[in-house]
C-alpha positions in Angstrom: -12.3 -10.4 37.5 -9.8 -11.2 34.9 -10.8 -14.7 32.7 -7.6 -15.6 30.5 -5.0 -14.3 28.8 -5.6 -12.5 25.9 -2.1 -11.9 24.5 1.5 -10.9 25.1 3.6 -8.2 23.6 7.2 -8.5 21.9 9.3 -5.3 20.8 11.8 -6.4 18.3 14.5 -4.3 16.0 13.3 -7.0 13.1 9.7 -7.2 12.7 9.2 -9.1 9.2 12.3 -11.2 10.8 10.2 -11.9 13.9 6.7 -12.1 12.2 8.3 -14.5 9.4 9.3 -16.7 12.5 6.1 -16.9 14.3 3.8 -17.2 11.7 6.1 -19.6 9.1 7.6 -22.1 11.9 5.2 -21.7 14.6 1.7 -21.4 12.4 0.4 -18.2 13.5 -0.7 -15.6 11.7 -1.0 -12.3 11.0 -4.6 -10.5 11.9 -3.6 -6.7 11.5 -0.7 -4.6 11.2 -0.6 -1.1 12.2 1.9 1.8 12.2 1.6 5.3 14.0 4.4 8.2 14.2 5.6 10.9 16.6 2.7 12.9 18.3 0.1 10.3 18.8 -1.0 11.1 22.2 -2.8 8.2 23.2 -0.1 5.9 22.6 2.3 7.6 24.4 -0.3 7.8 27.4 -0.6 4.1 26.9 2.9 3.1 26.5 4.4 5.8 29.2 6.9 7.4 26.5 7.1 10.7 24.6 7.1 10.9 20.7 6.7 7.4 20.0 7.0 6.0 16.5 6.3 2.4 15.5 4.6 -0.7 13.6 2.7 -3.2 15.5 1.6 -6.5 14.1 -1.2 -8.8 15.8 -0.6 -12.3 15.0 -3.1 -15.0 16.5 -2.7 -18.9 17.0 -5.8 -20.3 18.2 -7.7 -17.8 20.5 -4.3 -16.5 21.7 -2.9 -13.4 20.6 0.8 -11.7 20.0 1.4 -8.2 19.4 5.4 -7.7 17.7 6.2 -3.7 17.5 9.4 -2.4 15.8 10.1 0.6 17.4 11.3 3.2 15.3 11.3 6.2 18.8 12.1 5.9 21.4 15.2 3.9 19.8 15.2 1.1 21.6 18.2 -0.1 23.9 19.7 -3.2 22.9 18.8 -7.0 24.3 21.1 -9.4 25.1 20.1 -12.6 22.7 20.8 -14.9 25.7 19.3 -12.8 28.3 19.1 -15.5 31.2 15.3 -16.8 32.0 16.2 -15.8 35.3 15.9 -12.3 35.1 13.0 -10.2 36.8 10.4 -9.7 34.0 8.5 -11.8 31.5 11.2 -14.8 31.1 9.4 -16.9 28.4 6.0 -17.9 26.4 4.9 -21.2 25.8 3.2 -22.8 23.4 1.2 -25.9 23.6 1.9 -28.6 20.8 0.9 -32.4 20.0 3.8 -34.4 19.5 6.9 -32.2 21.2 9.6 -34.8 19.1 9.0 -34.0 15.9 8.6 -30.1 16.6 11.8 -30.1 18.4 13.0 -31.9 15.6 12.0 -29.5 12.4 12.6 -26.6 14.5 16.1 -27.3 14.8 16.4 -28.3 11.5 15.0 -25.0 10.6 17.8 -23.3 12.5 16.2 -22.7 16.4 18.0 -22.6 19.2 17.4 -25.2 22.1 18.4 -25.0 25.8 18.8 -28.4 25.7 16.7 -31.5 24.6 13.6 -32.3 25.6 12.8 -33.1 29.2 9.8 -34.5 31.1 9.4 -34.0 34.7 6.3 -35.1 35.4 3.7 -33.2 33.3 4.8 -33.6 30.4 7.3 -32.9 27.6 8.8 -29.6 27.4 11.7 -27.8 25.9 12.8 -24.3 26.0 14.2 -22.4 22.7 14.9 -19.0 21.7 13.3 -16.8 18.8 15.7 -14.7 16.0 15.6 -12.3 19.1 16.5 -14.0 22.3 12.8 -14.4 23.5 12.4 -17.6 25.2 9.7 -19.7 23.7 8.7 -22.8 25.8 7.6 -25.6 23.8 5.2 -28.0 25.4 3.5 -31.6 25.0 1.3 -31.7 27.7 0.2 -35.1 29.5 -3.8 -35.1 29.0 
């Protein structure tokens, strides 16, 4: 049987853009970085593509893990930055924080996008924003 989540992955075409996001305004940071080119079978096993190329840094905020590749091949096909949460896949990742006001606050200043302001609707405090890429990150201040 499964017992938590261990991490999520994130492809990106920027990954010192994205790794500079997480790790600088959202305080994780970087465990190992890792780069591997065309013909490593295993990966391509893994991953289910041929002749993959790409960097891969794990970044860690409390016991939770993030892997951010950069694809270099397959090249990857492009994402729309406002990709609707309410598409079929992963649709956002959220983060737990202490006081949601002032995160909301220095993470606009620091240029994030919001959906909108903060909203509570029963459990707490949340607000949903988007990284350099598009990636929905939920921000929330839950009630203990």
């Amino acid at each position: 049987m499964t017992s938590r989540l261990h991490h999520a992955g994130i492809s990106t075409p920027d990954l010192d853009r994205l790794v500079t996001f997480y790790c600088e305004l959202l305080g994780f940071e970087e465990v190992s970085r890792s780069t591997w080119g065309p013909g490593f079978e295993d990966a391509d096993a893994v991953l289910g593509l041929v002749n993959t190329a790409a960097e891969m840094v794990l970044l860690r905020l409390g016991d939770t893990y993030l892997e951010v590749f950069e694809f270099r091949h397959p090249a990857p096909g492009p994402a729309p930055v406002d990709r609707p949460v309410s598409n079929s896949g992963i649709n956002h990742i959220c983060l737990s924080v202490d006081d949601l006001a002032f995160e909301y606050e220095r993470l606009t200043i620091a240029g994030m996008q919001f959906h909108s302001t903060p909203r509570d609707i029963g459990d707490g405090p949340f607000a949903y924003g988007r990284d350099p890429d598009g990636n929905v990150v939920e921000l929330w201040e839950a009630h203990r």
